[in-house]
N, C-alpha and C positions, 0 to 999 in steps of 0.2 A: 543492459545498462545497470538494472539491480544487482544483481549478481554479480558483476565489476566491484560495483562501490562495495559490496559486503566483502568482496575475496581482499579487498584491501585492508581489511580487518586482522586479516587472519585466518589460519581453519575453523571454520564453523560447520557445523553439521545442521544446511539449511535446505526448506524448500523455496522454490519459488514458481507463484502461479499467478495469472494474470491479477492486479489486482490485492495481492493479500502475499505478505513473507512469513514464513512460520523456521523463527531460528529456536533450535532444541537447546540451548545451550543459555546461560548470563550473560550478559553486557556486559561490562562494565561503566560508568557514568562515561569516564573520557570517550571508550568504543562508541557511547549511545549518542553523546552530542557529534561525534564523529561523522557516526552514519546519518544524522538530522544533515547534517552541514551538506555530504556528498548528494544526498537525495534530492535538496535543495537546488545544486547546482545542476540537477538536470531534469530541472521541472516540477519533484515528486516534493509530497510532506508526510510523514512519519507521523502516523497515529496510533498514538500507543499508551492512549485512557480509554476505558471502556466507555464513556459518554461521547468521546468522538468518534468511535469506531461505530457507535450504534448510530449516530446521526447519518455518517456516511454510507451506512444499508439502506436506512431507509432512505436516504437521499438516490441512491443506485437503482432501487423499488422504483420508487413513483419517477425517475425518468424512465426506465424499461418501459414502466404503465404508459406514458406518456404516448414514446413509440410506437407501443404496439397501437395506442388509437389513429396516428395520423398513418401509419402505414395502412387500417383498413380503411381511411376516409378515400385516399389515393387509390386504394384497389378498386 
């Protein structure tokens, strides 16, 4: 579904991995509210200041933490 919304871009020379886009290449403003719009419509948000992207690790961290406590509570 990422990968859709971006090829509607254009050629970009992108990866894509669970989680995290790494496109090699510029935006442009109109591309970038583009791709906010498309992500939108299928659930995703587009972080792309390094104060929300660090909020969201550590947010990703302490739920794994989380997991991995009630999974040995259940064991």
């Amino acid at each position: 579904m990422v990968r859709e919304a971006l090829s509607k871009l254009g050629p970009h020379d992108v990866l894509v991995d669970l989680g995290v886009v790494e496109i090699r290449q510029d935006l442009t403003d109109e591309q970038l509210q583009q791709l906010k719009e498309r992500l939108l419509l299928i659930g995703l948000q587009l972080l792309d200041d390094k104060r929300s992207i660090l909020i969201e690790k550590i947010r990703t961290i302490s739920l794994a933490k989380e997991r991995r406590k009630v999974h040995r509570l259940i064991l």
